[in-house]
C-alpha positions, 0 to 999 in steps of 0.5 A: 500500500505504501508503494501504491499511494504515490502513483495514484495520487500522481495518476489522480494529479494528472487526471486533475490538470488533464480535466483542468486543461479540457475544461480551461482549453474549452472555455476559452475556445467558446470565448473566442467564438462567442466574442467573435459573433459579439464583434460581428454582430455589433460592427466593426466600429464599435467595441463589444462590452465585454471581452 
């Protein structure tokens, strides 16, 4: 048991960061989407609200 906790905590540690980098990767992907349908739909002369 004392040789498996380490590599199921590291295994659990890099489950933890993969998720948090889908999840981080996927919000900032709809971002972009959603702010570049923002800009289109309010013009190219003004600034949208919120970025």
């Amino acid at each position: 048991m004392g040789q498996f906790l380490p590599g199921a905590l590291g295994f659990l540690m890099l489950f933890k960061s993969d998720i948090h980098g889908r999840v981080l990767f996927q919000s900032t992907f709809s971002g972009i989407i959603h702010g570049s349908f923002a800009w289109r739909r309010e013009g190219r002369g003004s600034r949208p609200s919120r970025r």
